[in-house]
N, C-alpha and C positions, 0 to 999 in steps of 0.2 A: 534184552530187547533194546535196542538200537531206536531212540525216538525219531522221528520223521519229522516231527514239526514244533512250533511253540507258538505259546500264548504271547502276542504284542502288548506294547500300551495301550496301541488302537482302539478304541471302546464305543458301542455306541448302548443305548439303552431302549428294549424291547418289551412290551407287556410287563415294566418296571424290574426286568431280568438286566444286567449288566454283560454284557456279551463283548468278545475278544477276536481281533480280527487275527488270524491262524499264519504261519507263515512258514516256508518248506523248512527242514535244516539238512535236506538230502535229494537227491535226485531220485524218483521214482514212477512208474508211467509215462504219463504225460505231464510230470511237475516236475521241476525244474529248482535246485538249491535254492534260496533265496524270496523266491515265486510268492504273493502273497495268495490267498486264498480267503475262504468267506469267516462268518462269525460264530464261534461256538461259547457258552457259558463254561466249559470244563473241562480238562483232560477228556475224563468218562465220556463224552459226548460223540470222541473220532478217534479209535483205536489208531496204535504207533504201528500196528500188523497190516499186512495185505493191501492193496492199492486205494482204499477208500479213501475218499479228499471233498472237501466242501468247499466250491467253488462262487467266485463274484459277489452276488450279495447273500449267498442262501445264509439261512438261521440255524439251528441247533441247538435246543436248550431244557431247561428242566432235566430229567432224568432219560432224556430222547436219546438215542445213539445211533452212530453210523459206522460199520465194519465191514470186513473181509475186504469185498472189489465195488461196495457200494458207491454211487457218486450222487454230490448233491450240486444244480447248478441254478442260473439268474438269478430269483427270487422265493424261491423255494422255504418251507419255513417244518420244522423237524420240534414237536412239544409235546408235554407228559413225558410217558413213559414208550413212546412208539420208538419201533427202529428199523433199521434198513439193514438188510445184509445180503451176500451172495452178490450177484453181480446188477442189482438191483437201481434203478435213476427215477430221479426227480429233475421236471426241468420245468420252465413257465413260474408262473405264481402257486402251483400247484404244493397244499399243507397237507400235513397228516400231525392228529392228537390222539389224544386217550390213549389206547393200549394196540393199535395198530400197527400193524406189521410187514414188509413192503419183503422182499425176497425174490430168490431165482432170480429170474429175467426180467421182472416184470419191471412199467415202466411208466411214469405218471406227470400228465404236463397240465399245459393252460390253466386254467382256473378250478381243476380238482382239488375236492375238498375231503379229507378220510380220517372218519375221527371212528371210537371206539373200541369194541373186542373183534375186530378182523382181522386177517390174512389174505392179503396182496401177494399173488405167486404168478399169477400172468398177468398182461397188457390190458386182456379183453375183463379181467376182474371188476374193470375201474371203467366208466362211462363217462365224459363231461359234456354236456350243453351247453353255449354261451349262450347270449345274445335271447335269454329266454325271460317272459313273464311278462307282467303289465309294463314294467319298464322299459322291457327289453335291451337291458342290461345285465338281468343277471342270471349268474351259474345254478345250475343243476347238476349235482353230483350223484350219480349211482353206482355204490359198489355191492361185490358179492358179498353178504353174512354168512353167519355158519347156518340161516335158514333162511334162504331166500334174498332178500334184495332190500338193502336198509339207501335211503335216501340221504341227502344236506344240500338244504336250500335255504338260502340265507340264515335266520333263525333256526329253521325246522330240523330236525335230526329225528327218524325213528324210520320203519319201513315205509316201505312201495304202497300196501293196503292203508296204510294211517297218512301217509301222502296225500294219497288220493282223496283221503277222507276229509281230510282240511281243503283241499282243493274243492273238493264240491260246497261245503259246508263257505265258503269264503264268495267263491265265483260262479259255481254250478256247473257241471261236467258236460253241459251242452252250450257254455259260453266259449267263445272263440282260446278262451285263456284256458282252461277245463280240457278241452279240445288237443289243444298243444302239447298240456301235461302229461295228458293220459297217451298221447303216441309216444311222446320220448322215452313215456316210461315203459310201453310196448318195444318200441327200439330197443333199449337200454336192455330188458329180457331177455329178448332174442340175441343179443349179441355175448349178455352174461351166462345164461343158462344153458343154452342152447350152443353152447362151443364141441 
C-alpha cells in the first residue's frame, strides 16, 4: 500500500490530544501532491486506501477514523471511537463521539452534534436546530437510535421522551421555551421516522 499522505511537524493541541496537520504525498481526487490538509493524532485515524481526506481545520482523534471515500471538512471534529466510511461528509462545526457511525451517503453539517451507540446511513438520520433556547444560541441535535430518537443539547445527551422531561421539569411545556422544544422535536420525528 502506497501511503497518500504524512504526519507534519505542524501541531496543534486539542482536548490535551497532540494532533498533526496531514499533508498529500500523492495526487488523488481532489488533493493534490503536496496540498496540506486538516489535523489527525495518528496514522489509524485516515486510512492510505480509497479517497478519504480531512480537510481545513477538521480534527481527528482518539481511536476515531476516517476511510474508504469519506470526507471531513471546515471545523468538523471526529473523537472516541466513532468513524466515518463509505462515501460519507461532515462539513460546518458539526462532531461526532462515542461509538458513532457516520456511512453511505449520509451527510452532517452546522452545529450537529452525535455522540454514542449510533448509525448514521442517511442525511435525514441527523436533524440540527440553531438558533434555539432561552439564549437563542444554541443547537439542538436529534438523531435516529437503534430505538427511537436520542437528543444533544448542550449538556444534555439521552432521548426525545427524557428531553422533554427536563424541559418541562426546567421551563414547563406551556412556556414559550417548552413550546419550541416540543415542535422541533415533533419536526425533527417527522422528518427521522417518518422517511
Amino acid at each position: 500500500m502506497e501511503k497518500k499522505y504524512e504526519l507534519t511537524e505542524e501541531t496543534k493541541i486539542v482536548n490535551d490530544v497532540v494532533l498533526h496537520r496531514i499533508r498529500a504525498l500523492r495526487d488523488f481526487s481532489d488533493v493534490k501532491k503536496g496540498e496540506l490538509g486538516g489535523w489527525i493524532e495518528k496514522e489509524k485515524n485516515l486510512s492510505h486506501e480509497g479517497d478519504c481526506w480531512v480537510y481545513h481545520n477538521a480534527c481527528v482523534m482518539n481511536d476515531a477514523c476516517v476511510s474508504d471515500n469519506a470526507r471531513m471538512y471546515d471545523d468538523t471534529h471526529l473523537y472516541d471511537n466513532s468513524c466515518m466510511y463509505d462515501t460519507a461528509c461532515m462539513y460546518g462545526n458539526a462532531s461526532m463521539y462515542g461509538n458513532a457511525v457516520m456511512r453511505d451517503k449520509a451527510r452532517m453539517f452546522g452545529d450537529a452534534y452525535v455522540t454514542g451507540n449510533v448509525i448514521i446511513s442517511k442525511s435525514n438520520d441527523v436533524v440540527c436546530f440553531t438558533n434555539v433556547g432561552s439564549g437563542n444560541i444554541d443547537a439542538l441535535t436529534v438523531h435516529k437510535a437503534k430505538e427511537g430518537l436520542e437528543v444533544t443539547h448542550n449538556k444534555f445527551i439521552g432521548t426525545a421522551a427524557e428531553f422533554l422531561k427536563a424541559v418541562s421539569e426546567e421551563h414547563g411545556l406551556d412556556s414559550e421555551i417548552g413550546k419550541e422544544y416540543s415542535m422541533l422535536i415533533e419536526v425533527a420525528r417527522s422528518k427521522i421516522l417518518c422517511q
